[in-house]
PAFIMI-966963 format. One record per residue (C-alpha): residue in one letter; x, y, z. Coordinates in steps of 0.001 Angstrom, whole numbers, padded with zeros to 6 digits, always signed. Example, Ala and Ser with C-alpha at 12.3 -4.5 7.8 and 13.67 -1.06 7.14 Angstrom:
2
A+012300-004500+007800/S+013670-001060+007140/
***
This chain:
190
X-028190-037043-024919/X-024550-036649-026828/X-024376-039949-028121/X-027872-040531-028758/X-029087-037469-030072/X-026273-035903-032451/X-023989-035647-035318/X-021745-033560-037231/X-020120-031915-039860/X-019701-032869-043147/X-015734-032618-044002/X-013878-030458-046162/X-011660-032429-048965/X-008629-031305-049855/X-007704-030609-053821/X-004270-030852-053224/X-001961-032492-051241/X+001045-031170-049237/X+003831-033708-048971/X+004691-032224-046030/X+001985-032764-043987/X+002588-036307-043888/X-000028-036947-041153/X-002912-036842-043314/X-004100-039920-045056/X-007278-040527-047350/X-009481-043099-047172/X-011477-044421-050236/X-014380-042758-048959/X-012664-039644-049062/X-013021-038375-045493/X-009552-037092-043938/X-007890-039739-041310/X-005779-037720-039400/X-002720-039664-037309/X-003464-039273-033430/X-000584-036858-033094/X-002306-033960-031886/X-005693-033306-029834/X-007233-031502-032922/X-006474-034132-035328/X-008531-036520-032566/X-011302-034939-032760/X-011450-034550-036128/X-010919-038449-036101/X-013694-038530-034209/X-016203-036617-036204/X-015328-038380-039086/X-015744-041918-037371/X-019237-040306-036797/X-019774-038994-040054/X-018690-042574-041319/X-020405-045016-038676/X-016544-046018-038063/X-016324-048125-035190/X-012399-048676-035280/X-011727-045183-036058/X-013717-044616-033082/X-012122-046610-030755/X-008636-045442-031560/X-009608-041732-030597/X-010371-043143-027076/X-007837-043798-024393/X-009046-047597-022645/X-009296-045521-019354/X-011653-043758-020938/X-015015-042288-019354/X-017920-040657-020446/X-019753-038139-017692/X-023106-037101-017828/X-024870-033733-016895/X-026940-034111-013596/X-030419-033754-015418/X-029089-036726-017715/X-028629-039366-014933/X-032404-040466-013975/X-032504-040870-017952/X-029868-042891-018914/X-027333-042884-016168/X-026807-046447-015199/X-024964-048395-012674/X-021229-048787-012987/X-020199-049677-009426/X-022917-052149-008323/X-024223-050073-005553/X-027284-049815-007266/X-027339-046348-008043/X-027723-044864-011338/X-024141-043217-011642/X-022945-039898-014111/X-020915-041640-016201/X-019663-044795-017568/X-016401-046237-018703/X-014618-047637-021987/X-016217-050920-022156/X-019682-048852-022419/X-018711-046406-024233/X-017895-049105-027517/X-020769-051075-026514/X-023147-047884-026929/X-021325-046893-030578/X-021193-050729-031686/X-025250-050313-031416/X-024964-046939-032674/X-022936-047254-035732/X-023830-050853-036993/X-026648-052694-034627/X-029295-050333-033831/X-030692-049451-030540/X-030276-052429-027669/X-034301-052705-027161/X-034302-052784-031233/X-036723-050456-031345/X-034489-048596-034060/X-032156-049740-036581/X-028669-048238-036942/X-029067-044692-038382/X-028965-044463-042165/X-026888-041012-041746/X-024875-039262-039036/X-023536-036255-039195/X-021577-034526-036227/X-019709-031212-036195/X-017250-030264-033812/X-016262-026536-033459/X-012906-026899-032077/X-011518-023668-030762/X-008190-022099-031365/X-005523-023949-029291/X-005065-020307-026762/X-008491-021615-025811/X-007730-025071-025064/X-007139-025450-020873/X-004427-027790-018972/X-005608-030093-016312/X-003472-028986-012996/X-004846-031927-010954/X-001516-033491-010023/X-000868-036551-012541/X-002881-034870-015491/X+000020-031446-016257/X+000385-033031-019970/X-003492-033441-020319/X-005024-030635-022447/X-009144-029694-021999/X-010754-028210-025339/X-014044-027221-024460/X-015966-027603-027803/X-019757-026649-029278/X-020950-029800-031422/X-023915-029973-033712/X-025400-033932-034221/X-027935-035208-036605/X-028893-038703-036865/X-030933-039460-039798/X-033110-042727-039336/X-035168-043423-042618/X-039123-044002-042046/X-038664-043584-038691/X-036863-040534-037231/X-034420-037266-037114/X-032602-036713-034485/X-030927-034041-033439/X-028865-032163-030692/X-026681-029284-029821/X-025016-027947-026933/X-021280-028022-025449/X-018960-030919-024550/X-015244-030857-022683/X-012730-033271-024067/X-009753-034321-021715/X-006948-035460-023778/X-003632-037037-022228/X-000935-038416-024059/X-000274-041801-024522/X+003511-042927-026164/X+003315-040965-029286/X+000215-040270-029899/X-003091-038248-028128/X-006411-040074-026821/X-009800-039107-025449/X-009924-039746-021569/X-012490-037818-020685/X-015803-037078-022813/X-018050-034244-020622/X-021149-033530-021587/X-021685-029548-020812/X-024957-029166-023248/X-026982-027300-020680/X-024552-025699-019396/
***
């Protein structure tokens, strides 16, 4: 599984700055923090809140309508029920979604089984934007779809490596001036 089984790439530093770039901003652990203002800086947002077990930065690359759908062969696994009919569904939603990284990133696995990972490491290779797609479902023309190949590594001391590779769509809207995450798909058999 995406969330469970991956992480990235480890991020480049820049030796000098460009004053007019102005949407770049260090943090003191030197990772780039990119504002929301275009889908590419998101996702870099969000391998960095991977690659630093950022739970805020995470949440701020996700839209609160966000949703997270699974590949069919996922859904026995680790689907689960999100509209009370009592049938594992393909995805789940926001609330989820931050529950799932909270355990990730600082609590460790729900059943504590595991603790939080001691390193993650996630790498997403986002294509040129003449790849990137538009959503023409009526009420999603400003969305853009990048259709991106990650690499994840989670790095559990004394206890496990984890790791996982594959494809994932992003569906990024808008929202006032900046971009979210509305849609995570997981593609990685695809």
């Amino acid at each position: 599984m995406l969330l469970i089984c991956s992480i990235g790439v480890a991020l480049f530093i820049n030796g000098c700055t460009n004053p007019f770039n102005p949407d770049v901003v260090k943090n003191d652990q030197t990772h780039e923090i990119r504002d929301n203002t275009t889908p590419r800086n998101v996702l870099k947002n969000l391998e960095t809140a991977y690659n630093q077990q950022d739970l805020d930065l995470y949440i701020n690359c996700l839209s609160t309508s966000f949703r997270f759908e699974l590949i069919s062969v996922e859904i026995d696994e680790i689907g689960i029920d999100m509209d009370g009919d009592g049938i594992k569904d393909s995805w789940w939603d926001y609330d989820k979604e931050v529950e799932y990284h909270r355990n990730l990133f600082r609590d460790g696995s729900s059943d504590g089984r595991y603790p939080s990972p001691d390193n993650i490491y996630l790498n997403l290779q986002i294509p040129h934007e003449d790849v990137w797609l538009t959503d023409n479902q009526e009420g999603r023309e400003d969305w853009v779809i990048i259709p991106t190949f990650f690499s994840l590594a989670i790095n559990i001391y004394g206890t496990s490596n984890i790791t996982a590779e594959g494809y994932a769509r992003f569906y990024l809207r808008p929202e006032g001036n900046e971009w979210r995450i509305i849609i995570w798909r997981d593609e990685s058999n695809i």
